[in-house]
N, C-alpha and C positions, 0 to 999 in steps of 0.2 A: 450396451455401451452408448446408442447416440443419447440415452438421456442427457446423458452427461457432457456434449458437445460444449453446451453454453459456458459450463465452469471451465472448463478444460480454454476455450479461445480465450477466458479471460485471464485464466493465468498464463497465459504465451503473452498477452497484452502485458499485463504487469511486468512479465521479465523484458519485454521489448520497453516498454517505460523508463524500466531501471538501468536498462543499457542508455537509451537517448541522455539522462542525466548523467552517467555512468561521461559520455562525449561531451556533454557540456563543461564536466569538470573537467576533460582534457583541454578543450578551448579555454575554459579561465586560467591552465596553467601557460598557454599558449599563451593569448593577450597579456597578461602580466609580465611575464619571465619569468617567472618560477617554478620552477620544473621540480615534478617529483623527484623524491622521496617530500619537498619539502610541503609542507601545508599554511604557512603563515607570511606575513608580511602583505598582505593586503587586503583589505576587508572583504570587497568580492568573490575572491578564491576561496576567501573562507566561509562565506554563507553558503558560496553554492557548492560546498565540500560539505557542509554543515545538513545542509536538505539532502544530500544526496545520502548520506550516511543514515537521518532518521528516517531515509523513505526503509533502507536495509533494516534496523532497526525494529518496522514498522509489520513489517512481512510476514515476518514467521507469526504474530496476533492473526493477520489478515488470511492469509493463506490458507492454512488447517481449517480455519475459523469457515472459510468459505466450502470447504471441501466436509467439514460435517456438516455444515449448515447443507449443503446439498443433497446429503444421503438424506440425511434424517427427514428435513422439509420440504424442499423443493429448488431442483437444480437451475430452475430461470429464476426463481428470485435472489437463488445466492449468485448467480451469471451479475444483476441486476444493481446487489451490493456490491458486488467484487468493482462493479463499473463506476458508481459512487465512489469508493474509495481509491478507484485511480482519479477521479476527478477532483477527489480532495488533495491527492498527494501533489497533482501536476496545480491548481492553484496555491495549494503550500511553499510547493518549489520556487515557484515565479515570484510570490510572496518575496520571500528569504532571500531571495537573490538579490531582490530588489531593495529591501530594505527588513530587520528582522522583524520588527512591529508587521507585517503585512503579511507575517505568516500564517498569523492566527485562522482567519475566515476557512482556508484550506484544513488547517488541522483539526477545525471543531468539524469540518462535514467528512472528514477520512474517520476521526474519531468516534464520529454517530456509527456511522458504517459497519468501521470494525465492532464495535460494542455490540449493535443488531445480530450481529455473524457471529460474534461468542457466546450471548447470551441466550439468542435465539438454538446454538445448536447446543450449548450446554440445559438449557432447559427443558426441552425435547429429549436430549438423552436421559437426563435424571424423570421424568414423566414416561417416558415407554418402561425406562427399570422397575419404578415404583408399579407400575398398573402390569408388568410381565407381559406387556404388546414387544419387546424385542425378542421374545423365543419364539 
């Protein structure tokens, strides 16, 4: 099991992530006045309802993605991506918040990330199948 520490902290990070934005969007309904259920009528409330939704969105690629990325490869480098791709989401967030053009920089370095995590553990698992190194 401690192989596994690295991915494991990273995903408590991520879900501690998701919560801090999770509060953020309860502060923009706070500053505004707009109180849930409602999501609209201000631009702010709505970008940063917007980030916080594609970080959700974004999770279930990243997550699995990291967690075979670690059996299969190696659990510090998936620990490694998993930490890039908080750091793309949290510069995405602040992006978007701030204005939606300024999300981008963040989504292309969460985007490498995940892609490395998918492609890297789906290619590995079709490469052990093929060659019979997984029995």
């Amino acid at each position: 099991m401690q192989t596994y520490y690295y991915p494991a902290l990273v995903t408590l990070l991520i879900a501690l992530v998701y919560f801090g934005m999770a509060l953020t969007v309860a502060r923009a309904h706070d500053r505004t006045g707009i109180l849930a259920p409602s999501m609209t009528g201000d631009p702010i409330l709505e970008r940063t309802y917007r980030a916080h939704v594609n970080t959700l969105e974004w999770m279930p690629i990243a997550l699995p993605s990291m967690w075979l990325f670690a059996v299969y490869w190696s659990p510090t480098v998936a620990a490694l991506l998993g930490l890039l791709w908080i750091v793309g989401r949290i510069v995405y967030f602040i992006g978007y918040v701030a204005e939606a053009k300024k999300r981008l920089p963040g989504f292309f370095i969460q985007a490498t990330a995940a892609f490395v995590l998918v492609f890297g553990a789906l290619g590995r698992i079709i490469y052990l199948m093929a060659t019979g190194a997984a029995s």
